[in-house]
N, C-alpha and C positions, 0 to 999 in steps of 0.2 A: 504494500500500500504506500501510494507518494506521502511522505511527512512535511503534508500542508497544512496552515490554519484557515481558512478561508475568511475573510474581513467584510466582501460585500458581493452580490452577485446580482446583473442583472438578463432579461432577456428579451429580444426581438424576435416577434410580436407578445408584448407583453403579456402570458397567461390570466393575467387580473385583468386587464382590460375588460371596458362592456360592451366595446364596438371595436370596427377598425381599426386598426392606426395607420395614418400618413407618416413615411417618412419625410422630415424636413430639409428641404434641400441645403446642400454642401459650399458655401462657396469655393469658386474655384476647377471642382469638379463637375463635370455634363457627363450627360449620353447613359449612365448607369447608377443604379441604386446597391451597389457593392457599397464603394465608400460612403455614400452617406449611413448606409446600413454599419460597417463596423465604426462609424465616429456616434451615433446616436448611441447605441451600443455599452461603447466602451463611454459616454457621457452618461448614462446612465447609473452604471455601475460607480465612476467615481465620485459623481453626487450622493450616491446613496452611503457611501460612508465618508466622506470630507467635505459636503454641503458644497459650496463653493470653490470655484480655483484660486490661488493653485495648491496644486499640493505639495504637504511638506518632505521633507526624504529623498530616498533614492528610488525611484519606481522606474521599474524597465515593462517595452511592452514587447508582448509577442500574439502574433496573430497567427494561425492555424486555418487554411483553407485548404481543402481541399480540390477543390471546383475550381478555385479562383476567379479573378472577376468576367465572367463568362461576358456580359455585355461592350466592356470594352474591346475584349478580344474579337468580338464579333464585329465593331463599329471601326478596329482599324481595317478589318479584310475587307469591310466593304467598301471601305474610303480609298484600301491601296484599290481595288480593282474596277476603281470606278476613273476614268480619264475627265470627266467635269470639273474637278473640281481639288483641293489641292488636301492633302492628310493636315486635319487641325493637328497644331504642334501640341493642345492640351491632353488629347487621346497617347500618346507618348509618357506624361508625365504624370495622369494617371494610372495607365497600365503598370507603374511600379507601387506593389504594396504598399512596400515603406512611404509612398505620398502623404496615404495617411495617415501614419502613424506619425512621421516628423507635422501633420499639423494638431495630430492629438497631444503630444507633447508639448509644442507650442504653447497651446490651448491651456495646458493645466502645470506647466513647469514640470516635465517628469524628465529626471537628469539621469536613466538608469539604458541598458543598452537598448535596443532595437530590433527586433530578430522575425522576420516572417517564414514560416515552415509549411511544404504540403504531408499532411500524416502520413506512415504508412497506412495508415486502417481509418478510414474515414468512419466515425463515430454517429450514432443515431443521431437524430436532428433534437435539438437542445442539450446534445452532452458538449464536453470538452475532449477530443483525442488525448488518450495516453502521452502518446506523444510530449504534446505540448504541457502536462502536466511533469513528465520525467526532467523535461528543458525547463521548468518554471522552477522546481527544485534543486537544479546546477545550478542554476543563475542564483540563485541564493546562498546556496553553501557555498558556492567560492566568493561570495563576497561580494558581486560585479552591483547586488540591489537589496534593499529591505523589505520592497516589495516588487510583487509580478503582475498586471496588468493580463490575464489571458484572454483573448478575443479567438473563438472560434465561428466562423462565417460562410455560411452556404447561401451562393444566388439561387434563386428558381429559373430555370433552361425557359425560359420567356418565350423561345421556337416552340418548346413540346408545349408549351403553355394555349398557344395559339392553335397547335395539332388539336388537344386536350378538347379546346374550344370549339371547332369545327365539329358540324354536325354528321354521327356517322351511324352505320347501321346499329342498332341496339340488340344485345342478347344477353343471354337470362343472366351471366355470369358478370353482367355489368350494372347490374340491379341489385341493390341493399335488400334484407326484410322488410326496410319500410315501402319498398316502391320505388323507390329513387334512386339515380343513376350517382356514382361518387366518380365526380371528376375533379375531385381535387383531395389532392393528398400531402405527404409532408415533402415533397420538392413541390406544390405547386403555389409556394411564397417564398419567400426572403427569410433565413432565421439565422441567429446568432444568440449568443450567450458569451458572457463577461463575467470574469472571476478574477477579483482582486485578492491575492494569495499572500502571504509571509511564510516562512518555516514554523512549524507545528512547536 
């Protein structure tokens, strides 16, 4: 078992919620709900235990995707293969993780390292990957932070979402007990989870 204390933890789409939630747009970042997804995230989680920024200490963050940000990666191929018009230089400087995690840091004064990881074993939707818990634990015994920031982030394939959506033949195996067709399931939103950790 990792020897973590866990200090505060939040999640995207918030299970308390009574309705939807919007994410709130990112400045800086277009075309995709990835970063705004781990910046609301990972705001969430360190409101919940240090109310305002910034914060004090050494806090390192580490995000854990497995997917990674499927929409931009889909928005440079179609900007490279398209002759109209020219590859925005912002889609570039999104497509690197760390964008934002250097503006989550920013954001809240966290002086600890920086580290983005794809798991080996991509974890049910609302866990944290092993992974990124065994990395939150090094980072801490050797000293590098006081605490660890973990964000683990899955987009929703937005293409299957649209398949998802398109109307298609119906058969029995695609029908609930109640009647009702389930076309949505747990990739067919945006989820994350934030775990603000220390050593146990």
């Amino acid at each position: 078992m990792t020897a973590l204390r866990i200090l505060a933890e939040a999640a995207w789409p918030d299970p308390e919620a009574r309705g939807p939630e919007q994410l709130p747009p990112l400045p800086g970042f277009s075309a995709s709900t990835f970063n705004p997804l781990v910046a609301e995230t990972a705001e969430r989680c360190l409101r919940a235990h240090y109310g305002t920024a910034p914060a004090p200490g050494r806090t390192a963050l580490l995000l854990a995707s497995a997917s990674g940000d499927l929409a931009t990666a889909r928005a440079i191929e179609e900007a490279a293969a398209g002759t109209a018009r020219r590859m925005p230089p912002l889609l570039f400087f999104q497509s690197n993780p760390n964008a934002v995690l250097g503006h989550i840091a920013a954001r809240w004064g966290l002086t600890g390292p920086v580290v983005a990881i794809c798991p080996s074993q991509p974890p049910p939707p609302g866990r944290v990957p092993q992974d990124a818990l065994d990395l939150a634990e090094l980072l801490l015994a050797d000293g590098d932070a006081d605490q660890v920031l973990v964000i683990a982030a899955e987009q929703a394939d937005q293409a299957a979402q649209t398949e998802q959506a398109a109307p298609t033949e119906q058969t029995d195996e695609d029908t609930d007990a109640t009647g009702s067709s389930d076309s949505t399931g747990p990739e067919s939103t945006d989820r994350a989870v934030a775990l603000l950790v220390t050593a146990a």
